[in-house]
C-alpha positions in Angstrom: 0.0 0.0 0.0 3.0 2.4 0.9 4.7 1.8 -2.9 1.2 2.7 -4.1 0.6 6.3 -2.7 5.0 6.4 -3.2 4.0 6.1 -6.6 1.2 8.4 -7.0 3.2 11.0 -5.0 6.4 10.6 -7.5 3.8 10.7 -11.1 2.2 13.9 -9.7 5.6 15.4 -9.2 6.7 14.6 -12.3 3.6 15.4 -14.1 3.2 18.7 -12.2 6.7 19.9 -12.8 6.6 19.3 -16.9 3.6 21.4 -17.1 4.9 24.0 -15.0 8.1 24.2 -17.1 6.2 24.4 -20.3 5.6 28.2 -22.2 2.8 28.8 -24.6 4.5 31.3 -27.6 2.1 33.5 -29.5 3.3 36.4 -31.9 2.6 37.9 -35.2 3.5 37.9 -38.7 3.2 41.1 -40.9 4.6 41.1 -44.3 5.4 43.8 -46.5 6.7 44.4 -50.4 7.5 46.6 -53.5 3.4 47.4 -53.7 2.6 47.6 -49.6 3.2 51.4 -48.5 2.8 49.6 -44.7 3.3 46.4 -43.2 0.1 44.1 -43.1 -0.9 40.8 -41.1 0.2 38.0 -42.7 -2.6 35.5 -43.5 -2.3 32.1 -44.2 1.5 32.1 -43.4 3.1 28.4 -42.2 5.4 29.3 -39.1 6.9 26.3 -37.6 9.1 26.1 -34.3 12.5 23.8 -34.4 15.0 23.0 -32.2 18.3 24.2 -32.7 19.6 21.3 -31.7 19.3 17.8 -32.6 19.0 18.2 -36.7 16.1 20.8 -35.9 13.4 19.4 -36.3 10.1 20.3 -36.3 8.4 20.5 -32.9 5.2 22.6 -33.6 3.4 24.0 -36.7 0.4 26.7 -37.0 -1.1 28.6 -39.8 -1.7 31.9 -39.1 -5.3 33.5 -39.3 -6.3 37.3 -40.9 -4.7 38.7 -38.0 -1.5 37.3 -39.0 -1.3 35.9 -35.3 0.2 32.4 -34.3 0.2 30.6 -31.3 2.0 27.5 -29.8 1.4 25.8 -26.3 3.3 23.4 -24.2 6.8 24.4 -25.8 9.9 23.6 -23.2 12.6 25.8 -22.5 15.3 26.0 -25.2 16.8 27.7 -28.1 14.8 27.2 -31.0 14.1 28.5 -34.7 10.8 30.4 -35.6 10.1 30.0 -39.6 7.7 31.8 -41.7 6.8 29.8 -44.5 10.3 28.2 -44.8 12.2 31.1 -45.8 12.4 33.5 -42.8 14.1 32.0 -40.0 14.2 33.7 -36.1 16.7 32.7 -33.6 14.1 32.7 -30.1 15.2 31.6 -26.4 11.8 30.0 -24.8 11.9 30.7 -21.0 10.5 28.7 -18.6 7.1 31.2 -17.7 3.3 30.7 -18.8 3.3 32.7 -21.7 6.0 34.2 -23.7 4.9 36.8 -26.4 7.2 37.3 -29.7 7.9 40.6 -30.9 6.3 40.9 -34.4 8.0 39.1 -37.0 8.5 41.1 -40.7 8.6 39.1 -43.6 9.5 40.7 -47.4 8.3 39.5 -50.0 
């Protein structure tokens, strides 16, 4: 009976501590060009979120709506890449908090 609660005890530290360490991202993507006098929200736009590490690969993807927002949840603390539709590429540093806003991300087309 004792290994039992032990158990239980050790699973909900475990469990309690990865969520706490995980950061939900959210940002935006504007875009601008030859024919845009300003920058505009990016619709549409594929921004994925690698791992520097490790052969980066992909650990989240999201398709960004009118409002050229994006958001990612559960992401651990790390260096990672930010892409916008596999051509613009941001260096970030995820910190361990609940939510980590991205300054707005420019991309020229």
């Amino acid at each position: 009976m004792k290994s039992r609660w032990l158990l239980a005890i050790i699973c909900c530290f475990f469990f309690g501590t990865t969520a706490v360490n995980a950061t939900d991202l959210r940002g935006r993507v504007d875009a601008t060009g030859p024919y845009a006098s300003a920058p505009f929200p990016l619709a549409k736009a594929t921004v994925e979120i690698k791992r520097q590490d490790s052969g980066q690969s992909v650990v989240a993807s999201y398709r960004t709506g009118r409002d050229g927002m994006y958001y990612f949840r559960n992401i651990q603390p790390g260096q990672y890449l930010l892409v916008v539709n596999n051509s613009l590429s941001v260096p970030i540093q995820v910190s361990a908090k609940a939510l980590q806003d991205i300054g707005p991300l420019l991309f020229r087309y």
